[in-house]
C-alpha positions, -999 to +999 in steps of 0.1 A: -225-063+217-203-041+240-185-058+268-204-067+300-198-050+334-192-088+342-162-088+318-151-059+332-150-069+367-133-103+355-107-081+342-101-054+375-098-083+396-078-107+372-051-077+374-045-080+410-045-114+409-007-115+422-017-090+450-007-101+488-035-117+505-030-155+520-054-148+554-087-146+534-115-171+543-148-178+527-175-207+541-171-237+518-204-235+511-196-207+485-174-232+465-202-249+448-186-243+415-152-266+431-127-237+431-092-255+431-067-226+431-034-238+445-036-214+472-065-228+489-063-242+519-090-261+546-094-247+578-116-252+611-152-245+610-154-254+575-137-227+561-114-222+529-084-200+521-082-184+493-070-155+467-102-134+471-089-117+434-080-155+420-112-171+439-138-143+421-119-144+391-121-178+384-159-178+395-168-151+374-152-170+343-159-205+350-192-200+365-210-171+347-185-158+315-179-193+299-222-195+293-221-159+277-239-165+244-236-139+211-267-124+211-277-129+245-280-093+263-273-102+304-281-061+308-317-061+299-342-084+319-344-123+313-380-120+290-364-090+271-331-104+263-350-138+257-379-121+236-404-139+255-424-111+259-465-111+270-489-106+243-507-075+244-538-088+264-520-110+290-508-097+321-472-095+326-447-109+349-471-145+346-432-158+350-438-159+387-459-184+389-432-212+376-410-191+407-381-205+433-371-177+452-346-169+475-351-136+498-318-122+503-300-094+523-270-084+502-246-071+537-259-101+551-262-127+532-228-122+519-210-111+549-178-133+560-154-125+586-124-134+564-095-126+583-109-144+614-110-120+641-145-122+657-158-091+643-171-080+611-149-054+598-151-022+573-117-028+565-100-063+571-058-063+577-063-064+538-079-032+538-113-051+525-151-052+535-161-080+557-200-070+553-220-081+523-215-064+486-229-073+451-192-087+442-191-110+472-227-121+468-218-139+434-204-164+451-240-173+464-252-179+434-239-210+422-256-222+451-287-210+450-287-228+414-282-257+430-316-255+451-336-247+418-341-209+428-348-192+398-356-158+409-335-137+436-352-111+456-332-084+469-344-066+504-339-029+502-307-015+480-308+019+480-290+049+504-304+048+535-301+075+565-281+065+598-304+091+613-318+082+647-305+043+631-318+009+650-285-017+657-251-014+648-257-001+605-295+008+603-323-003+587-319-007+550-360+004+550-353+041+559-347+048+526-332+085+520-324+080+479-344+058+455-326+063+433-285+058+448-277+027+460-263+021+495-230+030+492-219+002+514-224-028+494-198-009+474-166-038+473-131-024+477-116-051+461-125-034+430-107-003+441-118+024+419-119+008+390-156+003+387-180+021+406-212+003+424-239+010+400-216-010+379-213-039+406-245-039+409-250-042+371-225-071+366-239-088+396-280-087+375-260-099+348-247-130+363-280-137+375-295-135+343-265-158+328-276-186+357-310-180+342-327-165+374-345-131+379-340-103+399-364-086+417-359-059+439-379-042+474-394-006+469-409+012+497-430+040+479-453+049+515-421+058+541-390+078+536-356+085+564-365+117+583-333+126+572-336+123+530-329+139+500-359+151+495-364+176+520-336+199+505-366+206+477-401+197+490-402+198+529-439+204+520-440+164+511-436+156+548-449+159+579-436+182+610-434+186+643-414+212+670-376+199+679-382+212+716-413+188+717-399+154+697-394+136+729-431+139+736-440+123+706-458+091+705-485+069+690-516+080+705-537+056+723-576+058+718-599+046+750-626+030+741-611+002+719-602-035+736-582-043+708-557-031+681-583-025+650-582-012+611-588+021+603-627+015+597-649+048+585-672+039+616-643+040+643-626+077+630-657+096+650-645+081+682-608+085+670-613+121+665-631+128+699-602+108+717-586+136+739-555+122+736-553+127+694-562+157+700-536+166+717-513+143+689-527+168+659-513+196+682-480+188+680-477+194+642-467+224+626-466+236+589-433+225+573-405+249+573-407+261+536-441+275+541-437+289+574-408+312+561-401+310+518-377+341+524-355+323+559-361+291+535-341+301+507-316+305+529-317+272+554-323+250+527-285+252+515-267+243+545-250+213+544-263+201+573-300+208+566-316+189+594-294+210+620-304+238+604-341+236+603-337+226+638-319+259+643-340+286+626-374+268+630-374+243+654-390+220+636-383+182+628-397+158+607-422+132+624-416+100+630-438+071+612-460+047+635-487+017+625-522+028+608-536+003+634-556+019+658-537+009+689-509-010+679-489-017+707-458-011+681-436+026+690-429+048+664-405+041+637-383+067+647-364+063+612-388+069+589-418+089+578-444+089+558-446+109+525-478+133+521-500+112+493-529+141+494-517+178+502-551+186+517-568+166+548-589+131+537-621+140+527-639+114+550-628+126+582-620+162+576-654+176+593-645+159+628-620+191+624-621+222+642-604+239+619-592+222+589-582+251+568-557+260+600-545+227+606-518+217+600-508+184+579-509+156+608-497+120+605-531+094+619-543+060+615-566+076+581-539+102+565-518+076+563-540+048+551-546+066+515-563+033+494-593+042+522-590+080+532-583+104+501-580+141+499-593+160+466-551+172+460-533+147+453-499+152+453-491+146+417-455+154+419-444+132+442-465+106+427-451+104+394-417+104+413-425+072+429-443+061+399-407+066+379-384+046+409-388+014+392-383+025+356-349+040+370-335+008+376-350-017+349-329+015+325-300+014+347-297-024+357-322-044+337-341-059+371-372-083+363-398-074+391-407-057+425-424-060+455-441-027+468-438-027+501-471-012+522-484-011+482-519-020+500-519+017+519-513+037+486-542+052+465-552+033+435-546+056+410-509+054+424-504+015+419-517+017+386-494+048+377-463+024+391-475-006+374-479+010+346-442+030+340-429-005+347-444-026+320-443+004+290-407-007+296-410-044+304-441-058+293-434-088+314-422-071+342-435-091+378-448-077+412-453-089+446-480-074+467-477-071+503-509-089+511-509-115+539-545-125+539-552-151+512-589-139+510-580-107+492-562-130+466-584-116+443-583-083+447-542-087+446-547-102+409-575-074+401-553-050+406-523-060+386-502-075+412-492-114+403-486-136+435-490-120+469-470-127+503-497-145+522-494-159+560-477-190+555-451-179+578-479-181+603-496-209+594-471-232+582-451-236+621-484-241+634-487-280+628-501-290+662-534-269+657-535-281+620-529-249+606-502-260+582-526-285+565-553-258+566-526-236+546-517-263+524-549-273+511-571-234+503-538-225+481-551-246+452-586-225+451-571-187+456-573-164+424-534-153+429-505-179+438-491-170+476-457-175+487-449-212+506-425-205+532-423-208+563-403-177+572-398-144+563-370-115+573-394-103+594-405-138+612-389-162+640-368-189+619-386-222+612-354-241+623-358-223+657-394-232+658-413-262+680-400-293+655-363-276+649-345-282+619-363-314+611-398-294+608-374-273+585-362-297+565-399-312+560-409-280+550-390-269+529-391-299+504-431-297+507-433-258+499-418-268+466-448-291+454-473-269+467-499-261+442-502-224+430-475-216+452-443-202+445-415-221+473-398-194+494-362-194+511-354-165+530-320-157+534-294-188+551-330-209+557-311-236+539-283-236+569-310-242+594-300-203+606-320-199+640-318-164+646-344-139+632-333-107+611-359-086+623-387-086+659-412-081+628-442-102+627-454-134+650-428-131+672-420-128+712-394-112+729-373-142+731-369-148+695-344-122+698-323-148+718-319-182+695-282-190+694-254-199+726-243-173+746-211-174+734-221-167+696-209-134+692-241-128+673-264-136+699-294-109+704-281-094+670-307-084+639-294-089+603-318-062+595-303-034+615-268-052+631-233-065+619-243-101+613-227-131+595-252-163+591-239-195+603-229-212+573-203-229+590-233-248+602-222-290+605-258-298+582-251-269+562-253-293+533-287-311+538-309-287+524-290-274+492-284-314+484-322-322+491-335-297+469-307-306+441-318-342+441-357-334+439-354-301+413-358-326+383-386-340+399-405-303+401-394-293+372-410-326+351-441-321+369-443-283+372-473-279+346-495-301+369-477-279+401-491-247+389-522-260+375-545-266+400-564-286+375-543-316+375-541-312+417-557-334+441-555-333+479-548-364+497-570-372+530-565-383+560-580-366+596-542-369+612-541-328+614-503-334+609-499-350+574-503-335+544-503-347+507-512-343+474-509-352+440-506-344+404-519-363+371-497-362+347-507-376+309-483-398+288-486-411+249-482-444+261-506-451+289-534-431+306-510-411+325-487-410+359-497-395+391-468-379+416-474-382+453-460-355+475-464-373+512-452-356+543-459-361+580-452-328+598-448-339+630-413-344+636-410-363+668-432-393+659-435-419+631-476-425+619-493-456+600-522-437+580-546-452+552-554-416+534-581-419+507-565-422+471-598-430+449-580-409+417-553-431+420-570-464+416-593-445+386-562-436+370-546-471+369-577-489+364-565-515+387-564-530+422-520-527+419-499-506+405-462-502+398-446-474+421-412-459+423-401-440+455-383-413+441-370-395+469-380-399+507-358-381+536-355-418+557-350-441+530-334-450+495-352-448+467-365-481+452-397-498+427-428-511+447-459-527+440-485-509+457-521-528+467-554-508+474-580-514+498-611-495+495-595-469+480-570-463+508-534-465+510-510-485+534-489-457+542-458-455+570-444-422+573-414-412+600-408-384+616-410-355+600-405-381+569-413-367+534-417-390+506-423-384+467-438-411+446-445-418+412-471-443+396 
């Protein structure tokens, strides 16, 4: 087999291994693999000095080189190079449901400010990148083996525009390449010896060494309003006049007390609103069409957006929400791709005009799974369609989540999913569906977990909505994510309960019946401020740390930001979810089959527990309790009904063993029943695991 792009980074930076750099920190919490170079040094704020070229070296080797296998291919995806493919009836990417993810942000998550300055720097005193990049984010991994995540999802990867950019870089969703990554997660301490499609590769390949998956975000709906695109198919967007782009602005509809969907029985009303009118007047015909001959011209300048502006006046529209009324402003950005080159079919009679009108960004052009036109736009479909196969040739990624994939036409999704698993038969995908009522449909259509509103439910232990979440996962068609945050949610450490609620969740999410646990990115360092004002969340959330952090009111989505992994409990997490990752792992058949699942009850609205049966050769079988008490400000005494217990012991005792709880050691028991009850004591926030 030819030499990995791991081997070959091992070797650029092995070379420079004598180059002089002594004032180069990393958070000791990236030494999971016990780096001991002689250089090293402790510092405040739990910190460690090292040889970045000796440190990465050494962790490239020790870590992923020295479990490098003949035969093993780290380039293609886990199922290929293992040959566990899908049989020919079964759907694909089933992997998932056996899933520990970790969400992360590459310039983020792997963003240090090494030389100590108090800012995040392009180029250090060393010349080198103090944001995130694929090279620096190995040194995450050995932790997130630790925690028993087995599959890393990657937020958004490729080129983005800086055009009319939110924060201090942009967001990494305005997308204006697919298929270039962002040329900022390229690491200098490679030099120009490898390039970053060859970082990128090396960095897949040490995942796949470490036995974990990667799965990466694709946003097929939106693209920047400055892209690469637009050079060859302005006609694929929608247009407005430069002199009026101020003006512009999500139209609000009287008549409506609420935001609401899209529904065909609203658009009438929509339509008549005088104020869309005067919306659908502000778009024009894109550039190309309004003059091919001035086109041929304007479309080679090299600043193209300048130009149009220039010679047409004419600028690409902003995006906004397909909720009628959403209170959100537009996503000045991004924009939305044209799905149908024609108006939608259902509402193109509340048109004066339609043959003169031009294309117009609305709650239903937008919304193309409900409102279809009779052209579909068939090139730019099977350029979306071929995004993904791109990068399983290119990098050998596992799986995707399609962002907004619920807005796109059907015949789309399928045309996606299918490119992908001609590939890959086993290839996995995440739908963006947060209700857990259209489960079903998810699954129907191919996808095999959705997101689901955990990160809603899950904080909200006082009404009982954590329990509610908890207990309808077992009975959905698709598993849902368990987690209690997303990049686009408040943190749970900064919730009502604090880090102890985070703790206590954390270690349930990963018993949760057809559930696949979720960590979003520096979760396990009780990190309190959000990456993004996204979803559930109020204008303070923006406002989490001390006044004197110089990240305070900062977004890790759009802003220079370093998460606080210098955090004094930064180990509690990682070492909780080492201890109790054999413990999943021996019972994850019964986990993920609800079969062997039953809830515990009790009316306290802030416990929750379950169990699973598991049979032996030896004896009728062992049951594992999972037993948490949310609340994390007051200890409970609860007698929660456990009649599967006593029928699977066949007696009034049993033998326990208390293998983990977060207040006590563990230790053997003999447990009595009473009525089919249990004597149970739980602390606060106390979560304990038992086996009988």
């Amino acid at each position: 087999m030819a030499a990995t792009k791991l081997e070959k980074l091992f070797r650029v930076l092995s070379d420079q291994i004598d180059s002089t750099v002594y004032n180069y920190s990393i958070p000791d919490i990236w030494n999971v693999f016990d780096y001991r170079g002689e250089e090293m040094l402790s510092l405040p704020n739990y910190q460690k000095m090292v040889n970045p070229y000796r440190f990465f070296s050494t962790l490239i080797k020790e870590v992923f080189l020295d479990n490098l296998h003949p035969g093993f291919n780290p380039s293609l995806s886990l199922s290929m190079a293992k040959q566990t493919m899908p049989k020919r009836k079964e759907l694909g990417g089933e992997w998932l449901k056996e899933a520990v993810m970790y969400s992360t942000m590459i310039r983020a998550s792997s963003a240090w400010d090494s030389d100590r300055t108090g800012y995040l720097e392009d180029k250090n005193i060393y010349q080198l990148k103090e944001t995130g990049t694929f090279v620096k984010m190995l040194a995450m991994l050995p932790l997130l083996k630790k925690m028993g995540v087995n599959t890393v999802y990657l937020l958004p990867i490729s080129k983005f525009s800086l055009i009319d950019k939110k924060g201090d870089l942009g967001s990494p969703y305005g997308i204006s390449n697919f298929n270039e990554l962002d040329p900022n997660l390229k690491d200098p301490l490679t030099k120009d010896k490898m390039s970053l499609d060859e970082e990128f590769e090396a960095f897949v390949e040490a995942c796949h060494l470490l036995d974990m998956r990667v799965m990466i975000d694709i946003i097929p709906r939106t693209n920047a309003v400055e892209n690469d695109l637009i050079r060859d198919v302005p006609e694929w967007f929608y247009w407005i006049k430069a002199s009026e782009a101020n003006a512009y602005e999500v139209p609000y509809v009287e008549g409506f007390d609420r935001t609401v969907t899209p529904k065909f029985e609203y658009m009438e009303k929509v339509y008549q609103s005088p104020a869309i009118k005067r919306h659908i007047e502000r778009f024009q015909f894109d550039p190309k069409t309004k003059d091919p001959l001035l086109w041929n011209t304007v479309r080679k300048a090299k600043d193209i957006m300048a130009a149009i502006e220039k010679h047409y006046d004419l600028k690409v529209a902003p995006a906004f929400s397909d909720y009628i009324n959403d209170i959100q402003p537009p996503w000045t950005d991004i924009t939305f791709f044209r799905m149908y080159l024609d108006h939608p079919k259902e509402t193109r009679k509340y048109l004066d005009r339609p043959e003169e009108t031009p294309p117009y960004i609305l709650y239903d052009t937008i919304k193309s799974n409900m409102y279809h036109g009779e052209q579909p736009n068939l090139a730019l479909w099977h350029k979306l369609a071929n995004i993904i196969p791109s990068y399983q040739k290119r990098f050998g990624i596992d799986g995707a989540r399609i962002d907004m994939g619920h807005a796109l036409p059907a015949k789309l999704i399928q045309m996606i999913f299918n490119e992908a698993r001609k590939i890959d038969a086993d290839f996995g995908f995440i739908a963006e569906e947060l209700d857990p009522k259209n489960a079903a449909v998810a699954k129907d259509v191919g996808y095999n977990i959705i997101i689901g509103n955990g990160f809603m439910m899950i904080p909200r232990i006082w009404e009982g909505k954590a329990k509610e979440f908890y207990y309808q996962m077992p009975y959905l068609e698709a598993p849902l994510f368990a987690g209690a945050e997303t990049h686009d949610t408040p943190r749970i450490a900064a919730r009502d309960g604090g880090e102890t609620l985070a703790l206590t969740t954390t270690i349930v999410n990963m018993f949760m019946p057809n559930a696949v646990p979720f960590i979003n990115s520096a979760q396990e360092v009780f990190e309190k401020q959000m990456m993004n004002t996204g979803l559930d969340c109020t204008d303070n959330d923006k406002y989490n740390l001390s006044d004197d952090d110089p990240y305070q009111g900062k977004l890790a989505l759009f802003d220079r930001y370093q998460f606080h992994y210098d955090h004094p409990k930064r180990w509690v997490i990682p070492n909780v979810l080492e201890f109790i990752k054999p413990i999943r792992k021996k019972y994850l058949p019964q986990i993920k089959n609800t079969q062997y699942y039953v809830p515990i009850d009790d009316p306290y609205p802030q416990f929750v527990g379950y169990s699973f049966y598991k049979k032996t050769k030896t004896r009728k079988g062992n049951v594992l309790m999972v037993l948490a008490n949310l609340n994390p400000y007051h200890e409970v005494w609860l007698k929660p009904s456990v009649r599967h217990l006593r029928e699977a012991s066949n007696n009034q005792e049993t033998q326990g063993r208390l293998l983990f709880s977060t207040h006590e050691p563990p230790r053997v028991f003999t447990q009595f029943y009473d009525y089919h009850t249990l004597d149970l004591h739980l602390g606060p926030g106390e979560v304990k695991i038992v086996e009988f």
